[in-house]
C-alpha positions as CSV (number, residue, x, y, z in Angstrom):
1,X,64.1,101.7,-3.2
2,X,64.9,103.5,-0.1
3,X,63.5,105.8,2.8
4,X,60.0,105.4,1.4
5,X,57.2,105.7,3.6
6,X,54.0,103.9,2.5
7,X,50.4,104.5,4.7
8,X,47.4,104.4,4.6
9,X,47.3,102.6,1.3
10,X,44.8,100.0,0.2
11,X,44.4,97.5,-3.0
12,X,40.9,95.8,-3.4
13,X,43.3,92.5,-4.1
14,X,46.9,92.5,-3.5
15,X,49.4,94.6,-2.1
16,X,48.0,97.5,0.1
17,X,51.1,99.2,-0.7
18,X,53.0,97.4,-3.3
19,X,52.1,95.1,-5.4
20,X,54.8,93.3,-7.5
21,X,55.2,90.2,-9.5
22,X,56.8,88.4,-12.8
23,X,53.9,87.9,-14.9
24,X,53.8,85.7,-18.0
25,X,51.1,84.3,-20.2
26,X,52.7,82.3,-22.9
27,X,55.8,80.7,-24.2
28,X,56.7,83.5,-26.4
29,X,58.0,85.5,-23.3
30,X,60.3,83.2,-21.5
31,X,63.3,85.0,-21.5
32,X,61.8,87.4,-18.9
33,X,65.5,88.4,-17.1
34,X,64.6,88.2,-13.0
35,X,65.1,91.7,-11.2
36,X,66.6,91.7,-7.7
37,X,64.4,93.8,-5.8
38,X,65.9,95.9,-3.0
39,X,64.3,98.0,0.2
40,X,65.9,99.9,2.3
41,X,64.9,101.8,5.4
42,X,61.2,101.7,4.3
43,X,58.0,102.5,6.3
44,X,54.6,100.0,5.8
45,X,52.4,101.3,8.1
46,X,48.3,100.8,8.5
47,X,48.2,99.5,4.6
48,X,45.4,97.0,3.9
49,X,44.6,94.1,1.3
50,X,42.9,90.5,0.6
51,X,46.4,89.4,0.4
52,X,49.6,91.1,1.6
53,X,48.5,94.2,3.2
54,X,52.0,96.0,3.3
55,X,53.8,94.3,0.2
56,X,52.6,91.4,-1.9
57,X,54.7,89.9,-4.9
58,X,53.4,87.3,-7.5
59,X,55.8,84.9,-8.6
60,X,55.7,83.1,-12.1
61,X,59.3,81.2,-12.5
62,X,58.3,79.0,-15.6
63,X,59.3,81.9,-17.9
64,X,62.0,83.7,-15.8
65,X,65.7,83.3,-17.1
66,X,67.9,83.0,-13.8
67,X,71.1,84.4,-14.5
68,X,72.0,84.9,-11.0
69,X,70.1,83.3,-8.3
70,X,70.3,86.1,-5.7
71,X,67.9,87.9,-8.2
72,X,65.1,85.6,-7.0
73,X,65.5,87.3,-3.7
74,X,63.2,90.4,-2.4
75,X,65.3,91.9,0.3
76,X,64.0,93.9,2.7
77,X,67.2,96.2,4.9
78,X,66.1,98.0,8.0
79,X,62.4,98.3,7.3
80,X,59.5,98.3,9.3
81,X,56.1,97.5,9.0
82,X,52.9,98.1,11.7
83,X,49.4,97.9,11.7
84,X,48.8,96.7,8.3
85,X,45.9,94.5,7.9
86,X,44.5,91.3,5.5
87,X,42.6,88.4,5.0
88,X,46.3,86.3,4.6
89,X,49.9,87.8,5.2
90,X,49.1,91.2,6.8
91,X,52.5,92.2,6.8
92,X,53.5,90.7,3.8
93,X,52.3,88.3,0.8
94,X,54.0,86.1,-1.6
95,X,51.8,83.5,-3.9
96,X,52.8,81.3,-7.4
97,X,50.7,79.6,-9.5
98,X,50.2,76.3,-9.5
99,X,52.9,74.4,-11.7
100,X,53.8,76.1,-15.4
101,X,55.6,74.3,-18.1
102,X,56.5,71.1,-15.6
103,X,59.2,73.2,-14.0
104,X,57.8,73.1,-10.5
105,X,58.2,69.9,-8.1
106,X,54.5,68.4,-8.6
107,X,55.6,65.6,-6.0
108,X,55.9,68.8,-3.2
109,X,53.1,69.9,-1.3
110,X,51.6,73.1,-2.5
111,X,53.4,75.0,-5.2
112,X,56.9,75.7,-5.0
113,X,57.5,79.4,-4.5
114,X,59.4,80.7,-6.7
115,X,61.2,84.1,-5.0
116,X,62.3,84.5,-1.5
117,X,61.8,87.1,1.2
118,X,64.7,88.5,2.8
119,X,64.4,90.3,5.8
120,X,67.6,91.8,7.5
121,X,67.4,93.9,10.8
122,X,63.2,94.6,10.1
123,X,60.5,95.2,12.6
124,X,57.3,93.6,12.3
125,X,54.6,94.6,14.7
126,X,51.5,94.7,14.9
127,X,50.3,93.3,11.6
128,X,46.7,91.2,12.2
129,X,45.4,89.0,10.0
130,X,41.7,90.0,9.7
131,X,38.5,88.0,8.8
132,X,36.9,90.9,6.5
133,X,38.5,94.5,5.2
134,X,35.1,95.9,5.5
């Protein structure tokens, strides 16, 4: 995705402005193939949420086949993102469930997530965490 602006946007959960995620419920789905997900030169500005007011993504990696690692990766090119609000990771939010299928380390503390955010020549500013969205 590129040169997108996102404002004024607001989810009564996740993801004022985008909310992503690999979601799977049972064992007849796990050859879910892992996207790479791309931004570039993208706007977040005065979004709000519970979690993630600009851009939240739910990871599930018990049912994900990794072909490539770098598709675990959520990268974010020259982006920006300012004055958006929520209760935990204003800016943005990422969250897994707790271990599926015995793949995660239970011996870590909390659960191991399962994508990473990549940020490459972003701004951040400006992006409190808020007690209440009312």
């Amino acid at each position: 995705m590129k040169h997108c602006t996102f404002t004024n946007n607001s989810a009564h959960y996740a993801g004022g402005a985008i909310r992503s995620g690999t979601g799977a419920s049972s064992d007849s789905q796990q050859l879910l193939l892992a996207n790479q997900m791309n931004f570039g030169d993208c706007i977040f500005a005065s979004n709000s949420a519970v979690l993630g007011g600009g851009v939240s993504h739910h990871g599930v990696g018990s049912f994900l086949k990794v072909i490539d690692v770098r598709s675990l990766n959520i990268q974010f090119i020259n982006c920006k993102w300012w004055n958006n609000t929520a209760t935990m990771g204003s800016a943005t939010g990422l969250a897994s469930l707790s271990p599926v299928n015995g793949l995660q380390d239970v011996t870590a503390k909390g659960p191991k997530l399962v994508h990473s955010i990549v940020l490459v020549d972003c701004n951040v500013t400006n992006n409190p965490i808020i007690s209440d969205r009312r």
